[in-house]
C-alpha positions in Angstrom: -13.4 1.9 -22.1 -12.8 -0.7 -19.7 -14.7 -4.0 -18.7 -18.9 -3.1 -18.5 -20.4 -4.2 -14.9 -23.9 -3.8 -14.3 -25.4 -1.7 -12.2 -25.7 -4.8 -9.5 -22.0 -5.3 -9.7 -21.3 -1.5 -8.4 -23.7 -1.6 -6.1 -21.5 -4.3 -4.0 -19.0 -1.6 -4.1 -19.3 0.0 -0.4 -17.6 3.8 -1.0 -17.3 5.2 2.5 -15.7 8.9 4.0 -13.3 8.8 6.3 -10.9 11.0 8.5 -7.3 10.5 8.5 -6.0 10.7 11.9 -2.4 9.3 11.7 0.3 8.7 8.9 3.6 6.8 9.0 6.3 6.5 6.6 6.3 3.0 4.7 10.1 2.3 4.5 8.8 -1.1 3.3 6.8 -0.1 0.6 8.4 -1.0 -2.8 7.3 2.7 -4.2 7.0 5.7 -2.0 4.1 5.3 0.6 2.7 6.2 3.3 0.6 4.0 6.1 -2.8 5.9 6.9 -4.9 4.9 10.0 -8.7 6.4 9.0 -11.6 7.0 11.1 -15.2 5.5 9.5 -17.2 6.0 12.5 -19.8 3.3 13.3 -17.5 0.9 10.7 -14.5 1.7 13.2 -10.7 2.4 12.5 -9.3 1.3 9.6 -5.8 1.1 7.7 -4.1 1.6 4.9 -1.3 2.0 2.4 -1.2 4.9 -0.3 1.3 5.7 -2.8 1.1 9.9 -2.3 4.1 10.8 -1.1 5.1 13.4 -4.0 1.5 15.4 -3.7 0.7 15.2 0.0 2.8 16.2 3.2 2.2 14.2 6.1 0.9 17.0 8.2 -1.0 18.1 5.5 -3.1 14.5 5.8 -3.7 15.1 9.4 -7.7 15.2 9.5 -8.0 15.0 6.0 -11.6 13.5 4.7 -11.1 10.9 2.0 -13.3 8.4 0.4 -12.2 4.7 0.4 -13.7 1.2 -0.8 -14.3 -0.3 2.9 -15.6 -4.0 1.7 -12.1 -5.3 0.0 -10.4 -8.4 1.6 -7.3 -7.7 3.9 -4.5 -7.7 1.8 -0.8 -7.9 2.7 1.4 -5.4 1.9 4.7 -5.6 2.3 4.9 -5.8 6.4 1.5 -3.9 6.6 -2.5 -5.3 6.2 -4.3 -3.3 4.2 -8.0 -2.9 5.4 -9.5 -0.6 2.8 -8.6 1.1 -0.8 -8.3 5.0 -0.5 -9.3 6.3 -3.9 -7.6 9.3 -6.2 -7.5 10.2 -9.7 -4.2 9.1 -11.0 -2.6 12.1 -13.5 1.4 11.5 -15.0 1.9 9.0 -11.8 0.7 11.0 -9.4 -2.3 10.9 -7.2 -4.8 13.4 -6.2 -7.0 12.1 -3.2 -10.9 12.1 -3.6 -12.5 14.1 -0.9 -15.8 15.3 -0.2 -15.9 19.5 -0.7 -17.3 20.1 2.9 -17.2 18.2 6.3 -18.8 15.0 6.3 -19.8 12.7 9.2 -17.3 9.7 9.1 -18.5 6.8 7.7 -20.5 8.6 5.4 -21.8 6.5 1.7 -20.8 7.6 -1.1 -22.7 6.9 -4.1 
């Protein structure tokens, strides 16, 4: 197991859905990426950078529902600002996007 947190630390973790409405290549990217812009609703438009290039096509992405940590720091990326953490399950290097099983409104909590 990893490091314990408390129940307090997780609850600072703000888990939100979002909709995927564009996708570009990240030439930039030191592995295979792709730059997502993702719809939270009331939070607004955010970015980011994900590393699913071998599991996921880019049309396939296209109005995708994902969930993503929205309350991380900006971080730099290469060229790109990172505004959120999009999370997956990680199985021999790849990654399998979390998603809700039906149609969420954007901006959703996860919890």
């Amino acid at each position: 197991m990893e490091k314990i947190i408390t129940f307090e630390d997780f609850t600072k973790i703000d888990l939100r859905v979002g909709t995927i409405i564009e996708i570009n290549d990240f030439p930039n990217a030191k592995k295979p990426a792709y730059q997502l812009t993702i719809d939270f609703g009331d939070l607004g438009i955010k970015k980011s950078s994900a590393q699913i290039t071998t599991l996921y096509k880019k049309e396939d992405l296209i109005k995708k529902q994902i969930v993503a940590v929205v309350n991380f720091p900006k971080k730099q990326i290469a060229m790109f600002m990172s505004e959120c953490l999009v999370m997956g399950a990680v199985k021999q290097n790849d990654v399998y996007l979390l998603s809700p099983e039906t149609s969420v409104k954007n901006g959703s909590v996860v919890n």
